[in-house]
C-alpha positions in Angstrom: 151.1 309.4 179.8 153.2 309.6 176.5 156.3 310.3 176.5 157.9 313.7 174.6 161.2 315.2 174.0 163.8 316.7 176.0 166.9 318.0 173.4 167.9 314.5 172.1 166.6 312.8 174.4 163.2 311.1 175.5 161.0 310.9 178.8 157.9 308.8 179.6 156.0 305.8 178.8 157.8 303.9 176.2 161.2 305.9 176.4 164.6 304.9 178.3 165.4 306.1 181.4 166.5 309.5 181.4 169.0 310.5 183.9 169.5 314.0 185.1 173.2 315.1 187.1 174.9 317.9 188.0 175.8 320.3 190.8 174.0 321.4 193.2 174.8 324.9 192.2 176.9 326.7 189.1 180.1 326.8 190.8 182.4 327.3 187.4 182.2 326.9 183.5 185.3 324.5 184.1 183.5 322.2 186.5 180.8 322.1 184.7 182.1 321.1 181.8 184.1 318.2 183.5 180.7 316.7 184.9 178.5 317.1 181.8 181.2 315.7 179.7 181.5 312.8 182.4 178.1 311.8 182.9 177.1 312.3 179.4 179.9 309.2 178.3 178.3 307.7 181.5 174.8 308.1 180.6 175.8 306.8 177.1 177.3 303.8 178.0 174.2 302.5 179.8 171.8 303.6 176.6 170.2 306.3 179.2 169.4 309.5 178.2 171.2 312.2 179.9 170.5 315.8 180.8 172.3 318.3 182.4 171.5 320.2 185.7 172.7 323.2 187.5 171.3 325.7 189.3 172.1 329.4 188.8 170.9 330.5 191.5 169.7 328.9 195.5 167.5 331.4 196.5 166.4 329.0 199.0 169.6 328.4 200.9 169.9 327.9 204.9 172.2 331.0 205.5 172.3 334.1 203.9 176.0 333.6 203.9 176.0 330.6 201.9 177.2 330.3 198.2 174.1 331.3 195.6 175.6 330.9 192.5 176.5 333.5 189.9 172.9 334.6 189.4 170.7 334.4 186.0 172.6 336.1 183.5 176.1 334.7 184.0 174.4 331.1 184.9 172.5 331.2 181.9 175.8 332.0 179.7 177.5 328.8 181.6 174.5 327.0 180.8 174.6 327.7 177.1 178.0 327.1 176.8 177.3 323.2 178.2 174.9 322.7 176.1 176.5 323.9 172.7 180.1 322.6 174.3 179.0 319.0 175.7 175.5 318.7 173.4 173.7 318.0 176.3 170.0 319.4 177.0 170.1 321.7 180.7 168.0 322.5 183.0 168.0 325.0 185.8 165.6 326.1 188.4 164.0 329.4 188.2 162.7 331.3 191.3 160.1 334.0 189.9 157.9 334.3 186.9 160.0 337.4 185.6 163.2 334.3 185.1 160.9 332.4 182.6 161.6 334.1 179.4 165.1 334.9 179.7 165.3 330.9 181.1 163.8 329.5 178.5 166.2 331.0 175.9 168.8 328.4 177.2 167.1 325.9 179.2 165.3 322.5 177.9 163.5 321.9 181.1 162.2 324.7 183.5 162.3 323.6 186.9 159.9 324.4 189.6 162.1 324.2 193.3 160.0 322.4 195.4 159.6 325.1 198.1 157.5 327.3 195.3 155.2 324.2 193.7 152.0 325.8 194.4 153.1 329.6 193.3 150.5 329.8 190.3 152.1 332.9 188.8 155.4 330.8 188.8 154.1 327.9 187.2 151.9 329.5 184.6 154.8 331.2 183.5 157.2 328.3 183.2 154.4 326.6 181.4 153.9 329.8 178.6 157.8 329.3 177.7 156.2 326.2 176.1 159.4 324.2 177.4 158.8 321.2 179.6 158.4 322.0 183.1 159.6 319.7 185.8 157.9 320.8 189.7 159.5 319.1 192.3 157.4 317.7 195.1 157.4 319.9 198.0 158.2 318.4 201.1 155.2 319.6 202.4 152.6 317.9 200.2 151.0 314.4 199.7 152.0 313.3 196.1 148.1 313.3 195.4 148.2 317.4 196.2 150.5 317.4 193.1 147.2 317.3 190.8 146.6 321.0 191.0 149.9 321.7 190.4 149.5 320.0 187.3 146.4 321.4 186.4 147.6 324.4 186.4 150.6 324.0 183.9 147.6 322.3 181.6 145.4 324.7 182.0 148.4 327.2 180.8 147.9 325.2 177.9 151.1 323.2 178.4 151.2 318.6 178.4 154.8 318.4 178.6 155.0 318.0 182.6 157.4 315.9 184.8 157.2 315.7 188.5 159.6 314.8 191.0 160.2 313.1 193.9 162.5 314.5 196.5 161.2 313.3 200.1 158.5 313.9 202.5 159.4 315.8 206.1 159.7 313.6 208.8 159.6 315.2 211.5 162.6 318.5 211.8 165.8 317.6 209.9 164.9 315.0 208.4 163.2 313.3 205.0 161.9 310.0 204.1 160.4 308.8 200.7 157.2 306.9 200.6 157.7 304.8 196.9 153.7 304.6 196.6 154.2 308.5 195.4 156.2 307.3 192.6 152.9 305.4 190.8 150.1 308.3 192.4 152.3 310.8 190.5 152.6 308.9 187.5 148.3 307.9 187.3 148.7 311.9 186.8 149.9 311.1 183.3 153.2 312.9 184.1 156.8 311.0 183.8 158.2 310.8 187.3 161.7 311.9 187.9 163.5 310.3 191.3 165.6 312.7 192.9 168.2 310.5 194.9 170.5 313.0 196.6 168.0 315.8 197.7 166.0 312.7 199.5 168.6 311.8 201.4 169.4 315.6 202.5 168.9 317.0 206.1 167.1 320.1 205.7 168.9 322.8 208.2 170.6 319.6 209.6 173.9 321.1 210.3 172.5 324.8 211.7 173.8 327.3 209.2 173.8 324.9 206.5 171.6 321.9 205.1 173.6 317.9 205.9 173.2 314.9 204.2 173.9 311.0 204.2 175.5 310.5 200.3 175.3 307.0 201.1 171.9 306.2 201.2 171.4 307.8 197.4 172.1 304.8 195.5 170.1 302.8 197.8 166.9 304.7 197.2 167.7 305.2 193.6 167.7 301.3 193.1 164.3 301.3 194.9 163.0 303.7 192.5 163.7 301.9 189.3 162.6 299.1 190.3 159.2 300.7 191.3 158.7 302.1 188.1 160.4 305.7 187.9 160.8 307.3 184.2 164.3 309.3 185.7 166.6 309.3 188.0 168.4 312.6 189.6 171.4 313.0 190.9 173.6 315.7 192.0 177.3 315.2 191.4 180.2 316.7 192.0 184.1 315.5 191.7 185.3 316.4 194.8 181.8 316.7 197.3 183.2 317.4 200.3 184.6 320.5 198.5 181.4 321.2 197.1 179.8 325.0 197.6 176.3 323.6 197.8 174.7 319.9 198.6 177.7 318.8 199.5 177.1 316.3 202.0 174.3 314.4 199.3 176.2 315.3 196.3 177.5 312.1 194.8 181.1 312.2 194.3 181.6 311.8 189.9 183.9 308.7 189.9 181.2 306.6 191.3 178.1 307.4 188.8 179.5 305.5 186.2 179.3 302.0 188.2 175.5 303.1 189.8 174.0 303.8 186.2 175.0 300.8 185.2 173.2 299.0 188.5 170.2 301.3 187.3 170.2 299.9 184.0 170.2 296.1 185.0 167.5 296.9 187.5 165.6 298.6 184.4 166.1 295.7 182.1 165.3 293.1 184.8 162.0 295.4 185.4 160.9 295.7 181.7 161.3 291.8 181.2 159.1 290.9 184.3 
């Protein structure tokens, strides 16, 4: 597995870790702009890499009353705006092989959601836009399962592949991570992105809406490094209880600062053993 660029920034075997934050879900340019600023300077400060994430859509949410997001042409236009504003590489999920050009116009990392990791029209196409393509583990699947996933960005003729971790269904309601996933993914020759704040999510935990345990994020991410992890993933928000998406495993933005650098001593301590 060799590492490979994301904007400025570098993933993989040999690289720093790379740390990924956001919202959940585009809520506003203005909020947006707070957090990238926020966690860039945070990022920065622990000689991470950082990279920017928000969704512009949730096609996958609980309720069909719940906040989406301003959809792919406005989200794409906030998106851009971070990254020129903030110079900070984005990435965003996308939802349906038609998204993949217009995505990759803006985006430095395609995202697969978890919930469509084995759609091969999806993931050919995210692979044809020649960006990196991250597919999130679905919480359905062994981490071994992830191979033809894989496969079948390579055999679109694209190598620059992460995966991520994001918790394994345990039962209804509930996830748990196994951290042997973390080093089967990565004997895939892919860099392996943690996602903290999804894993500790609640799918459908609160009926119309998904719930959450924030607390437990930092715990697993800590776990993570130490096993190994190329990235960490967090989603952030300055006011989470407020938040229109995630909320309840969002991470609120005044604390990041003080868990990255945790992260970082955890990396160093790992790197030197």
């Amino acid at each position: 597995m060799e590492s490979f660029s994301i904007g400025s920034a570098q993933v993989g075997r040999g690289a720093p870790l790379l740390f990924i934050g956001g919202p959940c879900v585009i809520e506003s340019l203005e909020i947006c702009l707070e957090i990238a600023s926020a966690l860039k300077q945070a990022a920065a400060d622990c000689n991470m890499g950082y990279c920017f994430k928000a969704s512009f859509d949730k096609a996958n949410r609980t309720s069909l009353a719940s906040f989406r997001g301003p959809g792919l042409e406005e989200g794409l236009e906030i998106l851009a705006k971070v990254k020129e504003q903030i110079k900070v590489p984005v990435i965003s999920d996308i939802h349906s092989p038609e998204q993949a050009h217009a995505a990759a116009k803006v985006l430095d990392i395609i995202q697969i959601p978890a919930f469509l990791c084995r759609q091969t029209d999806l993931l050919v196409a995210a692979a044809q836009t020649k960006k990196p393509v991250n597919i999130k583990k679905g919480q359905f699947l062994a981490p071994w399962d992830m191979e033809h996933a894989v496969n079948k960005v390579r055999q679109a003729k694209n190598e620059q592949i992460l995966l991520t971790e994001r918790g394994t269904m345990l039962g209804y309601n509930n996830l748990v991570v196994d951290f042997r996933g973390l080093e089967i993914m990565r004997n895939l020759g892919c860099p392996v992105v943690f996602d903290a704040t999804h894993s500790v999510q609640m799918p459908g935990g609160k009926g119309g809406c998904s719930g959450g345990d924030r607390r437990q994020a930092p715990v697993l991410a800590r776990a993570a490094v130490a096993a190994g992890v190329d990235a960490i993933f967090f989603e952030v928000h300055p006011d989470p209880d407020k938040a229109l998406c995630d909320g309840p495993n969002s991470l609120a933005l005044k604390a990041v600062p003080e868990i990255l650098k945790v992260l970082a001593a955890i990396r160093s301590a790992v790197k030197e053993a």
